[in-house]
BAMI-272422 format. One record per residue (C-alpha): residue in one letter; x, y, z. Coordinates in pm, whole numbers, plus 50000, padded with zeros to 5 digits. Layout:
ATOM rest u v w
ATOM A X Y Z
...
//
This chain:
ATOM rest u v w
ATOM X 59172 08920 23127
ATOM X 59321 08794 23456
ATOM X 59683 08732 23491
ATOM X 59716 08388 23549
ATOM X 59940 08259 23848
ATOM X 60080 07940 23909
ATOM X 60267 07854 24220
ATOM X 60527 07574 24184
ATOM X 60588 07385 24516
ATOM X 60256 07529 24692
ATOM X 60331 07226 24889
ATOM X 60599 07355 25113
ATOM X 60613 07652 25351
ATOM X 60701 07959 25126
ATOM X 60436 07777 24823
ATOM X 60164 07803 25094
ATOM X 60201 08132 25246
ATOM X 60242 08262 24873
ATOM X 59875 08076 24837
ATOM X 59708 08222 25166
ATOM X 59842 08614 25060
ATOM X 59629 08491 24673
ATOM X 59405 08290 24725
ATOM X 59166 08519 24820
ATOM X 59237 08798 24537
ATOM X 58965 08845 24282
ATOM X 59267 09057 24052
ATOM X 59482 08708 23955
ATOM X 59377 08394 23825
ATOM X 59535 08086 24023
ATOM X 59603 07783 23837
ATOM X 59586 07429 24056
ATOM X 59745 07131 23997
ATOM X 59619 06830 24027
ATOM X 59795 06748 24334
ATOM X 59844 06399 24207
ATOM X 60034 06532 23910
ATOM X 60220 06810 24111
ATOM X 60584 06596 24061
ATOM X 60435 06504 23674
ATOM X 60748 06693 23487
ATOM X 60471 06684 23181
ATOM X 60196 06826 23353
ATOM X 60394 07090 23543
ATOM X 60536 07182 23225
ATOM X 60188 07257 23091
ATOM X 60125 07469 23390
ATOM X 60451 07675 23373
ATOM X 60379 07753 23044
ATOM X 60063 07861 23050
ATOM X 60102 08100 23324
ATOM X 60170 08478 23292
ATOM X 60376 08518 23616
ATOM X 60519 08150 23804
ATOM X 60649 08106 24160
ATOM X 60951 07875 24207
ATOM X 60954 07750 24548
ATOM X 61133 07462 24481
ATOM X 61478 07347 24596
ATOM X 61780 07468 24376
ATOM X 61828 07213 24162
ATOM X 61460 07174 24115
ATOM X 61402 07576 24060
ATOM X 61662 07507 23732
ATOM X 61508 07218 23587
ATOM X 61187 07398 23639
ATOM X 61334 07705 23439
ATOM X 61459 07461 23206
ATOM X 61075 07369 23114
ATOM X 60953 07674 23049
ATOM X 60951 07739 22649
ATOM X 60650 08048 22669
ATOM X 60873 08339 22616
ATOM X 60545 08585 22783
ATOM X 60634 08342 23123
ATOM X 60799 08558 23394
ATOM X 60933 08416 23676
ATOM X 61000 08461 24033
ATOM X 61250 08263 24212
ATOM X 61191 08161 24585
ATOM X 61528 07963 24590
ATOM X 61874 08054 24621
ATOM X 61946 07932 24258
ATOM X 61933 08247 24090
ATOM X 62024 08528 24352
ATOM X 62360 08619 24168
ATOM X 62295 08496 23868
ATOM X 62319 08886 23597
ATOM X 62035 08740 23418
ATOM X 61832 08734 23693
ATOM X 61657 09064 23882
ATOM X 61746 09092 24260
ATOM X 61384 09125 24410
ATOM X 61442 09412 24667
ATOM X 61260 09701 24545
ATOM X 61341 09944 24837
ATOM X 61697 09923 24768
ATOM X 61666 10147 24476
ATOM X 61474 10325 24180
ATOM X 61698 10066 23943
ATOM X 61598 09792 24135
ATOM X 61198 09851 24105
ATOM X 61232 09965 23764
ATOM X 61370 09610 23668
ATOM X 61198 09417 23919
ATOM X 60876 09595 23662
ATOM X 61009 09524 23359
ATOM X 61146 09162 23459
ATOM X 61121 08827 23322
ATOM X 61337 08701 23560
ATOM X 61310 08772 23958
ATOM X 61513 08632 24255
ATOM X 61331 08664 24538
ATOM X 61618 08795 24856
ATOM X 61680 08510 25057
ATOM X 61582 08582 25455
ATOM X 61909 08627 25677
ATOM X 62014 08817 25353
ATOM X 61696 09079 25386
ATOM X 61802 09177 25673
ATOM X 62156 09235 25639
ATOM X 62123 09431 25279
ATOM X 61859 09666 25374
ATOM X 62137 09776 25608
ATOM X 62457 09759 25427
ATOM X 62303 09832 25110
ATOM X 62259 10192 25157
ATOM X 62541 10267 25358
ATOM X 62758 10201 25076
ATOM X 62588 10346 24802
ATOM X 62609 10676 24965
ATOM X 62976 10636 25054
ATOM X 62915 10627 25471
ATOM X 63128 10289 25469
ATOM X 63333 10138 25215
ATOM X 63293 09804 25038
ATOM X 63535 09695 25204
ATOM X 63466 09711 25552
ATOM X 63492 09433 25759
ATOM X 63157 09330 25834
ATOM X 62983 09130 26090
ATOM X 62664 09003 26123
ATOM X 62409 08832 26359
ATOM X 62030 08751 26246
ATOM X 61791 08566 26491
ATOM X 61507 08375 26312
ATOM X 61205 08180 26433
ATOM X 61233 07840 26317
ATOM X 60953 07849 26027
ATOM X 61228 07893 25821
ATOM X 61376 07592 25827
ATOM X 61075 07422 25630
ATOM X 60821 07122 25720
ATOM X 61103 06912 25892
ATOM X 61261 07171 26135
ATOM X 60891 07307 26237
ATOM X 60783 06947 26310
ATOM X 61090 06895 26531
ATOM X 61027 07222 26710
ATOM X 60659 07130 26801
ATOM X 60714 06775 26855
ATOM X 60564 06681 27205
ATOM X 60922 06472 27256
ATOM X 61124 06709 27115
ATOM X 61528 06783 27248
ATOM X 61479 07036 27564
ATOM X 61776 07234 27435
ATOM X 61541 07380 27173
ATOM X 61386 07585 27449
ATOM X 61716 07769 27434
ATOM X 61863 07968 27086
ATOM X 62033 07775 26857
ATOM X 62355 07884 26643
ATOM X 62414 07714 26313
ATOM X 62641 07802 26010
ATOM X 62947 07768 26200
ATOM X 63159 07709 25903
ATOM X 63048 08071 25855
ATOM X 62952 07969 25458
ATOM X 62573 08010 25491
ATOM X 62384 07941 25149
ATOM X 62305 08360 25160
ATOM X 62675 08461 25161
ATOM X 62716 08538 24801
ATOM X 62391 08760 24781
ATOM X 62497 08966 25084
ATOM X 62858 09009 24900
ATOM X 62708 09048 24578
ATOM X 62388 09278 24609
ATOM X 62602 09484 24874
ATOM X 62902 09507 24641
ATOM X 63160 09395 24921
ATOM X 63486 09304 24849
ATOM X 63460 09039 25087
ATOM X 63155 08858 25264
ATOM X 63053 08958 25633
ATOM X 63120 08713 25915
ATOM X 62754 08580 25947
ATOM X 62628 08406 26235
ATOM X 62261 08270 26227
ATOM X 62055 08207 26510
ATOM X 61799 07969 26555
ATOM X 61523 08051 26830
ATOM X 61224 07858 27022
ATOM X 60944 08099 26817
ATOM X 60764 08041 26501
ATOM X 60825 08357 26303
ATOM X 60990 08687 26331
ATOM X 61329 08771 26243
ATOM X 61608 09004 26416
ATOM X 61881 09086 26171
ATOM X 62165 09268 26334
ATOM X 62519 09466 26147
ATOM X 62783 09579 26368
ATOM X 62934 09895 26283
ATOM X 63238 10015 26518
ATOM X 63371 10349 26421
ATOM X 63078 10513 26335
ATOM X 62796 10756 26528
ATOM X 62459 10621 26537
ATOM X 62297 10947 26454
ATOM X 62489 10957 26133
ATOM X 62387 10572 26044
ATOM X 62040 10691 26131
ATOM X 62068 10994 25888
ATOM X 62156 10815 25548
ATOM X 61914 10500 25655
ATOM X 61616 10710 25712
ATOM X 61683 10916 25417
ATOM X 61712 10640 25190
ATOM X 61405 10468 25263
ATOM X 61218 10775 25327
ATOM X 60852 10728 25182
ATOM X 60840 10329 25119
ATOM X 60568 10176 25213
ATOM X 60689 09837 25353
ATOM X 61042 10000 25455
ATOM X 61051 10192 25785
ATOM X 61325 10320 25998
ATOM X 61251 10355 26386
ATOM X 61307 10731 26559
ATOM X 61697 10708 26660
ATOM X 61711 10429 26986
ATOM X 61404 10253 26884
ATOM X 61058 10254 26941
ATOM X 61120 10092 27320
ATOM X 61458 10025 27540
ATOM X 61498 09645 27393
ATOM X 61428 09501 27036
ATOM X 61175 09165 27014
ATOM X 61247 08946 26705
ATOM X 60915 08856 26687
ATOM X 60752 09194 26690
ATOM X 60696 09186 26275
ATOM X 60564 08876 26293
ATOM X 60247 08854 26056
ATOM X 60309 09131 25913
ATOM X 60481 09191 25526
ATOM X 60671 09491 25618
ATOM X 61042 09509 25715
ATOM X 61187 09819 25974
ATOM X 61521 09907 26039
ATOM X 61614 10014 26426
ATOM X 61958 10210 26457
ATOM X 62110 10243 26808
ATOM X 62454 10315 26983
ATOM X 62647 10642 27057
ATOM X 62848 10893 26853
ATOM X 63170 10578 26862
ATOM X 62949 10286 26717
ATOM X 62638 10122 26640
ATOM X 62426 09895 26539
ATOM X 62157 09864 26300
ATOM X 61876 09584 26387
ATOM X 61641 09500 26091
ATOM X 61309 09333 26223
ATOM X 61008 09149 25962
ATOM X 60890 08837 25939
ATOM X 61081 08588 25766
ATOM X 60802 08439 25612
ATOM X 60693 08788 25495
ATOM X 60942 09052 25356
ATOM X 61212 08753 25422
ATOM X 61004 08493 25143
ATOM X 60637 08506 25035
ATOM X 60532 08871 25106
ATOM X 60859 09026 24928
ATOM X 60744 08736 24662
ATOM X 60410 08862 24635
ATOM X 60543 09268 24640
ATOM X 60757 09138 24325
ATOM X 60456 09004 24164
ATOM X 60224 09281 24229
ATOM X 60498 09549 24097
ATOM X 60558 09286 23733
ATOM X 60205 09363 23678
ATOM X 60186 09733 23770
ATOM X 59979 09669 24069
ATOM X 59966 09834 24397
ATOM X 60273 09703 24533
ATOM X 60128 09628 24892
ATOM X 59779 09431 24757
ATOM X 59757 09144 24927
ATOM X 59998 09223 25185
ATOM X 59976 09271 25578
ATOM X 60189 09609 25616
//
């Protein structure tokens, strides 16, 4: 029998690209809403419960109350929202980052599914302090340059709006309070004793994402070292040769694609470690579909553009 799916907010950007990557899978069983009972509490409750695996790409709030509804104890869940990232009951969806990490992300019930901006900056951090290079509590800094797809319905309509504000033909920097929504997961999942100093970056392209960590103080070739050993093998994890595959770094080069590759560069006194994949891929609904495939013991990359 085919698992059964059910996508929970198919509506908005994540629920859709979730959709496109299963839609045309003959392996899973999609369940559809009526889409005039999609905000039907009942009727979504019927659906949530009578999938085997159910994406949550809801808002917070709505993500809990959907939780909330759920009463099949054989429902497993994946989380699209930022509800659940650092919640202990929940499963931090970022395979790569471990043999722990997949081996839950398999058995799970309960998956949160790595927010974006935070992709980025814990497939870098993450390993260097798990094998001691820096410590946890290095002061951190962070930059990550997204295409504005992120933002949702609203921010891609005002981006392609014939009338739109000229300034959006230049980058745009946000979060200046520097307490961005994916703070806690980067401090968290990293095990930091403090978060990073995050700056995100808005720019004038769809999709594509450019997630950069400073790192004074330390030689490129030996961030290179522990990064490329880590992830060596993964299928949707690469690291670039030392320098990069060209002299400058494009943050829409991933774009399309579900795969996520790390670029290290600098000189034996510091460096910098640039993360590049789609934020609508690795950064939502590919890593969502990854986490999916892996619950049901599937080829982790089916479905996926790698």
């Amino acid at each position: 029998m085919k698992p059964k799916i059910y996508i929970d907010g198919k509506e908005g950007t994540t629920g859709l690209q979730i959709y496109e990557r299963l839609g045309a899978r003959d392996d899973i069983e999609l369940l559809l809403i009526d889409e005039d009972k999609r905000k039907d509490a009942l009727e979504r409750q019927k659906f949530l419960n009578a999938a085997d695996i159910v994406f949550l790409c809801l808002p917070d709030a709505a993500a809990r109350e959907a939780v909330a509804l759920i009463e099949n104890d054989a429902t497993r869940v994946i989380d699209a929202s930022t509800a659940h990232r650092t919640d202990p009951d929940w499963d931090y969806g970022f395979a790569e980052l471990s043999a722990a990490h997949r081996a839950a992300i398999a058995a799970s019930k309960r998956v949160a599914n790595p927010g974006c901006h935070a992709s980025g900056f814990i497939a870098s951090v993450y390993p260097l302090i798990a094998h001691e290079i820096v410590s946890a509590d290095f002061a951190f800094t962070c930059s990550s340059l997204t295409g504005y797809s992120g933002g949702g319905k609203k921010l891609i309509a005002e981006y392609e709006d014939e009338g739109r504000d000229p300034r959006h033909e230049s980058h745009r920097i946000y979060g200046l309070n520097l307490q961005h929504k994916h703070l806690p997961e980067m401090q968290a999942v990293c095990g930091l004793t403090a978060p990073p100093v995050f700056v995100p970056i808005l720019g004038d392209f769809y999709k594509g994402m450019a997630t950069t960590v400073m790192l004074p103080g330390f030689a490129a070739a030996r961030i290179h070292e522990a990064l490329s050993g880590h992830y060596e093998g993964q299928a949707l994890v690469s690291v670039a040769p030392l320098g990069g595959d060209e002299p400058v770094i494009y943050a829409s080069t991933l774009a399309g694609r579900d795969s996520l590759r790390l670029i290290v560069t600098g000189n034996e006194e510091q460096a910098i470690v640039t993360v590049l994949f789609d934020n609508l891929g690795k950064g939502a609904s590919g890593a969502a579909v990854q986490n999916m495939n892996i619950m049901l013991g599937l080829d982790q990359t089916t479905g996926l553009n790698v």
